[in-house]
N, C-alpha and C positions, 0 to 999 in steps of 0.2 A: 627678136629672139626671146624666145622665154626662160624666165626664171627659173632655174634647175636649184633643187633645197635637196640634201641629204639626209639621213636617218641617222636614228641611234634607238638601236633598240631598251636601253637604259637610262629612263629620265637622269641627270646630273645635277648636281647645286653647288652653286660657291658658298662662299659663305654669308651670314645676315648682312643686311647695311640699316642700321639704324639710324633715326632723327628725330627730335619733338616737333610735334608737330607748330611750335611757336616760332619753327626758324629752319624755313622748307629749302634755304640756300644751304643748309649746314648736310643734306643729305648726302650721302656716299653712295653713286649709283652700285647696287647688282653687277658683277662681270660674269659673265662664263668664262670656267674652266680651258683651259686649253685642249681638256678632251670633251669638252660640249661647246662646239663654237659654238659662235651666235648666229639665231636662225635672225631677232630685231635687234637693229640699231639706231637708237635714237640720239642723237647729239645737239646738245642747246636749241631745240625744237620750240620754234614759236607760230602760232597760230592766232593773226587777227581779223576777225570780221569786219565785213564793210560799215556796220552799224556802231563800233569801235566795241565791241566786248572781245574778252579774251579766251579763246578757245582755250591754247599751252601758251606758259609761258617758263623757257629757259627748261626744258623735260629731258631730261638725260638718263635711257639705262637700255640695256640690255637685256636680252632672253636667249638662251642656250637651246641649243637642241634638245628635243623631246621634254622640254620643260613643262610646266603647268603654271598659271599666271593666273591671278586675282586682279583686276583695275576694282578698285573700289572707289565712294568718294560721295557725296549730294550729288544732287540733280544739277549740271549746267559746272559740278568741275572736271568737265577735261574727257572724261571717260570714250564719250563717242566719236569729240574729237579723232583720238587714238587711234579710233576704228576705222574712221573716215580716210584718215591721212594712209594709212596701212593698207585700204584697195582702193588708193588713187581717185576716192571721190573728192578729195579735197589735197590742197599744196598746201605745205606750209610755208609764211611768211619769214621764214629765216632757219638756220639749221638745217642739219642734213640727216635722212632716212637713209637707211640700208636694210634692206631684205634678203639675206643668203649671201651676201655681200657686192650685191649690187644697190649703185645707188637711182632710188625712186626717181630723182630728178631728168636721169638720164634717158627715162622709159618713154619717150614718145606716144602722142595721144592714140596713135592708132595702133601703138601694140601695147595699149593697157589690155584688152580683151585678154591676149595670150599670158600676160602678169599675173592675173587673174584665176588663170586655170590654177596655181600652183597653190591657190589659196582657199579653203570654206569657210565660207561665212552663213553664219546664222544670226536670225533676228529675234525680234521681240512678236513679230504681228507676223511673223511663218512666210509671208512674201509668195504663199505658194497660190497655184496656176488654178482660179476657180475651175474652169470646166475638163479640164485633165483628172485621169483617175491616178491613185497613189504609184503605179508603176509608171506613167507616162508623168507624173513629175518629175523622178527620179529619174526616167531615162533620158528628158529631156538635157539634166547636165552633163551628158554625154554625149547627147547630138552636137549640142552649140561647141564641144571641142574639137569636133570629125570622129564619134565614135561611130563606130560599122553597126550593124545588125546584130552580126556573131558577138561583138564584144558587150555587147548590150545585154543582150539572152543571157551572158554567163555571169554580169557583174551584176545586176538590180535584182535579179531574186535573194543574192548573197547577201546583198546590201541591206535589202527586206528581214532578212533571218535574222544576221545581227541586231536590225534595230527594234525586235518583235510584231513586223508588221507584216508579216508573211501572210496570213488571213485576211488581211485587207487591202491587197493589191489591185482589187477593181473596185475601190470607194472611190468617191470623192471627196474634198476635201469637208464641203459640207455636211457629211455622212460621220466624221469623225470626231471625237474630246478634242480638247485645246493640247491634250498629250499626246495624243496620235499625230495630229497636223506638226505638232512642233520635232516629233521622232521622225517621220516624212522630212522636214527641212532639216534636218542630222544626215539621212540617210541622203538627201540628196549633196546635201555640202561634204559627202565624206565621199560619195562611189567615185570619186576619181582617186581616192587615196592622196590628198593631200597632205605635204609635210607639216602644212601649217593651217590651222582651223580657228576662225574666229568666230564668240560667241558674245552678243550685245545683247546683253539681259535674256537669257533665252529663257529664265524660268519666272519671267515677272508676272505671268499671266496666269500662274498655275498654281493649284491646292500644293501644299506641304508635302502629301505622299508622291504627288504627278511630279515635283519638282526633284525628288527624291533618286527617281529613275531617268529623267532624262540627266542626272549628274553623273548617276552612275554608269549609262552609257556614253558620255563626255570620257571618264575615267577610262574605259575598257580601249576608247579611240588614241587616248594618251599612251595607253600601254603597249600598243603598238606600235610606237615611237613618234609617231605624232603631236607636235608643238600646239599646243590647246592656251590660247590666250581669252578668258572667260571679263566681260564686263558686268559687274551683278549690286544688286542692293539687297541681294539675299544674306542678309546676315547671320544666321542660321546656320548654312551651307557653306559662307566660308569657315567659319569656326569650328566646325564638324572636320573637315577635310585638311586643314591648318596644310594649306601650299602657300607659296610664295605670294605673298601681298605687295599687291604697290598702290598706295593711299594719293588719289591726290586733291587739292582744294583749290580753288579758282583759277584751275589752270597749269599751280604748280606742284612737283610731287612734294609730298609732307613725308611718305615713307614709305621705306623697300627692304621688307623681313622674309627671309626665306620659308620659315612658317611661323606666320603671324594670322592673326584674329582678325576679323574685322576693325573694330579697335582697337586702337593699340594698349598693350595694356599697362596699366597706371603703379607707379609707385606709390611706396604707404604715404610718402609725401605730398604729393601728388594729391591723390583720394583726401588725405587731412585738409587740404587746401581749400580743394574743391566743395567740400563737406561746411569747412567751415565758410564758406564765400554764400553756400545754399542757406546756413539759418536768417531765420528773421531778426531784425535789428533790434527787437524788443521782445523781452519773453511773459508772455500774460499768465 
């Protein structure tokens, strides 16, 4: 049986949860509101690899309906993890998931596919279909659900309009900018209308302006009520946008600010420290 996730037409927030990031057990997970359940749940989530590195360890928080979400964090803390554990490409070694408030554990390998449908994900490298043209990428996420003919003709042009690619319905992927291919894998992770949309670095590959539009059509999917969990090293773009951050370091979260920065930001003491720890030990 599939995951059924509900809407809310108005993103909600609780309030901040702060931590320094010197003392990642001291964090206070994020809850949703009781009028924005939670679409994630993560509960003392660990992830260990066969090579013994640590994916998460001990990751605890939440996401509310129609929220917006920052992972932030270096390469190799945690971040894809997240994403991984989240469509069933990977189990975690202890702790329990819930999605809509079912728990992941219970989902059976052969009705991941149908898990699935409730979720869009987007990547880094677009994942899209070389010899398909832009409307037969897009339609194709609607065949693999049992989409008809009829429901197809009515939803991938729409799908097209929103995400600007109306005029290049019979490209190929090779015919197109790394902005096009990556608005194609939006429009195809969105035309089922998913309550919930994942995006793993989706602007890592792209000039400042190109990155600029596909955020902003992230946002317009959000505003439609749509739970939009973004993993990014675009520091930039978080800072601009200032949604909910959740920071994490080798695995564990360091911190979860409702509108936070990429970095967190510093006290004058802090800064004085830091400033002082930077001079040189002798001054010529």
């Amino acid at each position: 049986m599939a995951v059924t996730m509900g809407r809310s037409r108005t993103p909600r927030r609780g309030a901040a949860a702060h931590a320094p990031a010197a003392a990642p057990h001291a964090v206070v997970p994020h809850r949703a509101t009781p009028a924005a359940p939670s679409v994630i749940e993560f509960r003392s989530v660990e992830k260990k690899y066969d090579v013994g590195a640590v994916g998460l360890d001990q990751a605890t928080f939440s996401v509310g309906r129609g929220e917006w979400v920052f992972l932030v964090g270096s390469t190799g803390s945690g971040k894809s993890t997240v994403m991984r554990l989240l469509i069933k490409e990977l189990e975690p070694t202890a702790g329990t998931i819930h999605v809509a408030g079912r728990d992941l554990s219970e989902i059976e390998r052969k009705r991941v596919p149908y898990y699935r449908r409730n979720i869009g994900a987007v990547f880094q490298d677009f994942k899209l279909l070389p010899n398909r043209t832009v409307y037969d990428n897009v339609a194709y996420a609607l065949q693999v659900t049992g989409g008809g003919r009829k429901e197809i003709r009515a939803k991938v042009p729409d799908i097209l309009r929103l995400t600007g690619l109306s005029t290049k319905l019979h490209n190929y992927p090779d015919q197109l900018s790394g902005g096009e291919q990556q608005r194609v894998a939006i429009a195809r992770a969105f035309v089922n209308h998913p309550p919930l949309l994942l995006a793993d670095e989706p602007t890592g590959n792209l000039d400042p302006e190109t990155s600029i539009g596909i955020m902003q059509l992230l946002y317009r999917i959000n505003r439609a009520g749509t739970t939009v969990v973004v993993a990014t090293h675009d520091h930039g773009m978080v800072d601009k946008m200032r949604r909910r951050v959740i920071e994490l370091s080798q695995g564990r979260i360091v911190r979860d600010e409702a509108t936070g920065l990429y970095v967190r930001d510093e006290s004058t003491r802090e800064f004085a420290a830091r400033m002082r720890s930077d001079l040189p030990d002798t001054v010529s």
